[in-house]
N, C-alpha and C positions, 0 to 999 in steps of 0.2 A: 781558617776562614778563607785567607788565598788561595788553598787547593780547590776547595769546594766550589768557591767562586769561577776556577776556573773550568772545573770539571760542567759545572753547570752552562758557562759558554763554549765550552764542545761540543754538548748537546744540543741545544737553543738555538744558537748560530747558526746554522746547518738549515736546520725547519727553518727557520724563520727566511733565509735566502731562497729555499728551493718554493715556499709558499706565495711569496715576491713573484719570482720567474715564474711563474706556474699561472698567477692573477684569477681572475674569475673566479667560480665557486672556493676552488681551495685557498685562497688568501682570505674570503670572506669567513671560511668557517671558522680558519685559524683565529679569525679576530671574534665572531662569535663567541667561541668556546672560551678564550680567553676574558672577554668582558665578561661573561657570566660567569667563572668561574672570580673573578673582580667582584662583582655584585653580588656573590655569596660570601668572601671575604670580608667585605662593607659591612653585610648585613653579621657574620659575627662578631667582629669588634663591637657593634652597639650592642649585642645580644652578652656580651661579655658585661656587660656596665648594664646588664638588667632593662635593656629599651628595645623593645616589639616591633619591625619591622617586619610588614609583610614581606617576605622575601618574592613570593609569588610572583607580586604586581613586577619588583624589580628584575624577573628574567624576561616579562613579557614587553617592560620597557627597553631594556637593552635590545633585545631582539627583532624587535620591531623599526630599533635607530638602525640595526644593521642592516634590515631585509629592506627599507625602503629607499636607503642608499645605492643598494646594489641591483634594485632594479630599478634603479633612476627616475623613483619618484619622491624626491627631495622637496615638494611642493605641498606633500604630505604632513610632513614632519609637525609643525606647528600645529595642525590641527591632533595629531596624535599624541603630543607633548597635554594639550588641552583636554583629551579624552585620559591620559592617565591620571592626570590632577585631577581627573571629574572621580574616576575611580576611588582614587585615594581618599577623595573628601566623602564620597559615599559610605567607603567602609570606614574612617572614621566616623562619622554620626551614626553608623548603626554598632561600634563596639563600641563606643562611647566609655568602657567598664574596665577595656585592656588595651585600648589603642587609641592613643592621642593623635592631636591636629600635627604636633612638631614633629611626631615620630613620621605624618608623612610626610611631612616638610624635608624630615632628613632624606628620604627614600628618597624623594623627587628629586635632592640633591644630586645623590649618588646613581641616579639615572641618567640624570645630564652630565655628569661627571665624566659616567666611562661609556655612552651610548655615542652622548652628545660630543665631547671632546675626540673619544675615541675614535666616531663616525669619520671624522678629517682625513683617518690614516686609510681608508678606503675610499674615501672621494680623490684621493690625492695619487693613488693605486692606478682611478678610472679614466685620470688626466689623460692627455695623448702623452706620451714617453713619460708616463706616470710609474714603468718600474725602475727608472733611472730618477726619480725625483723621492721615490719610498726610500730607496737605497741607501740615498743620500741622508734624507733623514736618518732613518736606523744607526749606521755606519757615523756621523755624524753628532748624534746624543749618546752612540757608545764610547765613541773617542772622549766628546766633554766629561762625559762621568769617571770615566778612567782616569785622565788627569788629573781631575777633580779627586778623586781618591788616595791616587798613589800620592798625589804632589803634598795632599793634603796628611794624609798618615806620614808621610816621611816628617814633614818641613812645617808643618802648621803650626801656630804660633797663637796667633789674634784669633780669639774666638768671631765667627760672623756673623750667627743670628740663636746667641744664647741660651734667650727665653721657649725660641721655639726648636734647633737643633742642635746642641752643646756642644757636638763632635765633628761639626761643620767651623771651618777657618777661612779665616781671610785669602791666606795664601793659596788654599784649595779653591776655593769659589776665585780668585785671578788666573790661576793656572789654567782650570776648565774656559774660561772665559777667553783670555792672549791665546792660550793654545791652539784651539777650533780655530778661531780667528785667523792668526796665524798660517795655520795647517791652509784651510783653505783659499785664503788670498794665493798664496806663493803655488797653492797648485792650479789655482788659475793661471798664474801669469808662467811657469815651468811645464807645466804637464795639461793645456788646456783641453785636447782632445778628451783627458777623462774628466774636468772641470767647462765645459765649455759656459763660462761666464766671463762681464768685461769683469776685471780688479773688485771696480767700486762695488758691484753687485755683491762678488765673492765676500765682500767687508762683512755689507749689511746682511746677508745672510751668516756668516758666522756669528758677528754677533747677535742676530736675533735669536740664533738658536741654542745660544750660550745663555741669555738672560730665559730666555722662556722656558729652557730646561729648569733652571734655578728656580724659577720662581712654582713651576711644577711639584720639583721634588721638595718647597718649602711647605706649601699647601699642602700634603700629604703627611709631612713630618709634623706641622701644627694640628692637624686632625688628628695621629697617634700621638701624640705629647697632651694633647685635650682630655683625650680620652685614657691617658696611661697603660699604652697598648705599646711594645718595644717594634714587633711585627705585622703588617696584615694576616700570615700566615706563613707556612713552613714549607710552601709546593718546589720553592725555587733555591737547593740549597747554597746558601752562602752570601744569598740576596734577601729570603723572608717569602713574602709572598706576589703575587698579580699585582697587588696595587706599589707594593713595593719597586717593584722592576719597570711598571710603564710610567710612574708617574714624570719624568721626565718627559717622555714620549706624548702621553696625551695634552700638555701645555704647548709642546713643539710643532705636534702634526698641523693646528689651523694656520699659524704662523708658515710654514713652509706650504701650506695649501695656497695661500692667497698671494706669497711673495711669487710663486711662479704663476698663478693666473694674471696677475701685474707685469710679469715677464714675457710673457708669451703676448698681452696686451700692448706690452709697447717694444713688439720687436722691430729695430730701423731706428729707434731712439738714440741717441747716445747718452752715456752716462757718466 
């Protein structure tokens, strides 16, 4: 499981840094192909448990979170979020025979899921020094998960959220948490040229994106634990699948979206 794991971030790691540095179309498509490849994943876990998702409508909804993002008409979105709900409610009353109101309720979910949540990680791309703020994220929620993992597989003890992940520990979920934290405070205050935040900031972003990864990869693990699915899928070995590997990420990206529009908002502040 640890080779694989690692062999899959030799791979990964790489595209995903040179997609960063690159910005514009090619960080867009990466995140593209990966959400729909997410939203096909969604849609066989319920297709697994016998429930009918149009998968259809869910590529034209991810793809439309992404395309209006990146040509900067975010102004859009609510009106288009409204137009796929119209859709869905359409083709519900006219399949009436194979396709329920919930099943689009779940779709629309999982639209805003990885469109909507997703979308952050490309608004936050478009920021001014938005490939030093992506970075941080990435690099970031891959440190907390690490910790999280190893500290947890070693040392874990106290189960910490049973009902819905049973191989999740207290001591993992503190480690990923103090750790980040941690990590980043002291490379503010040590190395700030590659951290240039005051202390306090570094805090509150550690922790935020310590809790909001958690609460990420819980919501993903209660949706396979609901549905008695062990993986999204098999793409990522050593991790499972697309929803498996961002679900950290898409709870992190709004969270670090808005702590630096805040930042950049009150620069001349002290804190």
């Amino acid at each position: 499981m640890l080779y694989r794991r690692v062999l899959s971030a030799i791979v990964g790691i790489p595209v995903v840094i040179a997609a960063v540095y690159m910005g514009g179309i090619w960080y867009a498509l990466l995140l593209l192909t990966v959400f729909n490849i997410g939203i096909y994943e969604y849609y066989r876990i319920f297709k697994s448990k016998e429930l009918n998702l149009p998968v259809a409508f869910g590529f034209i909804g991810v793809t439309l979170f992404i395309a209006l993002i990146f040509f900067q008409q975010t102004a859009l979105i609510y009106p288009m979020v409204i137009f796929i709900f119209t859709l869905l409610y359409l083709h519900a009353l006219l399949n009436m025979e194979r396709f329920s109101i919930s099943e689009a309720a779940m779709l629309l979910w999982g639209i805003v899921h990885l469109g909507g949540l997703g979308g952050f990680m490309l608004m936050l791309r478009l920021l001014p020094d938005g490939a030093f703020y992506t970075y941080l994220l990435f690099f970031s929620v891959w440190i907390h998960d690490s910790l999280a993992y190893f500290i947890g597989s070693k040392w874990g003890i106290r189960k910490f959220a049973p009902l819905i992940s049973p191989n999740k520990s207290v001591e993992g979920s503190m480690a990923g948490i103090f750790g980040l934290t941690a990590i980043l405070f002291s490379t503010s205050i040590l190395a700030s040229p590659i951290l240039p935040l005051a202390p306090t900031q570094a805090l509150i972003l550690g922790l935020g994106i310590a809790v909001f990864a958690q609460l990420g990869d819980l919501l993903e693990s209660a949706l396979k634990r609901q549905l008695a699915v062990k993986d999204s899928g098999t793409l990522i070995p050593g991790h499972g699948g697309i929803l498996d590997r961002s679900d950290s990420l898409l709870f992190t990206a709004p969270f670090v979206y808005y702590f630096f529009l805040l930042i950049d908002a009150s620069r001349g502040i002290l804190w």
